[in-house]
N, C-alpha and C positions, 0 to 999 in steps of 0.2 A: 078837371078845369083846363081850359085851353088857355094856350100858352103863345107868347111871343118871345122871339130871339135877338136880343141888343146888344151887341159889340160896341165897345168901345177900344180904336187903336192906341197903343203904348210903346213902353219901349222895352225893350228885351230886360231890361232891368229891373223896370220898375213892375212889368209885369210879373217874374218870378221873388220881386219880394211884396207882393201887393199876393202872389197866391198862397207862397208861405204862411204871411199872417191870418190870411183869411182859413188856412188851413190847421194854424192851429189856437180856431177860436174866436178871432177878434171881429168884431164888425165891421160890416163894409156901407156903415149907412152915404154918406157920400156918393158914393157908385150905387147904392141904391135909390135914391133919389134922384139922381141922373137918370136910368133907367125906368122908373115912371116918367119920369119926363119926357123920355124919347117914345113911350106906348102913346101918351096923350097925342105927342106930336105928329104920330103916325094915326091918330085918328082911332083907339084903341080906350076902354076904359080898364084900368088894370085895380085891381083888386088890393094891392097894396102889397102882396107877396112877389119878393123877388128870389129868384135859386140863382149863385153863383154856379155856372158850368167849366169855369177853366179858361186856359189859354191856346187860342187857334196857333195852327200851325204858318200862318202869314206871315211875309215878310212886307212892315212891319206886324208884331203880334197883338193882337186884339183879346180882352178880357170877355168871357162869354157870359150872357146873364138872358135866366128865363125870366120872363116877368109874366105871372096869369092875369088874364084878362079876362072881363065878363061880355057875353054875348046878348045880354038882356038890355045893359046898357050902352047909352048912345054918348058921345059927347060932344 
């Protein structure tokens, strides 16, 4: 399934306690839905699966999220 790659900037803070918890376990529906939202707005139909990828090396640091999108559909 192809994929798109959505950052969202943060802060050094809240990124390494936003990846703690997502790492051990908890939902990140919030940011999941953010990133649908930014596949649509990019003109993308995304499937409704998002993969947490981590924290970029940026300064500021950005939260990484694949989000799969369909190539059949248009939106």
């Amino acid at each position: 399934m192809p994929v798109i790659r959505i950052e969202f900037e943060t802060t050094p803070e809240k990124a390494k306690k936003f990846h703690k918890r997502v790492m051990a376990g908890a939902p990140f529906t919030g940011e999941e839905e953010q990133a649908i939202n930014e596949a649509w707005d990019r003109g993308r139909t995304p499937t409704g699966v998002v993969h947490y990828r981590g924290i970029s090396n940026d300064q500021p640091p950005a939260l990484k999220f694949d989000v799969e999108v369909s190539l059949e559909l248009t939106h």
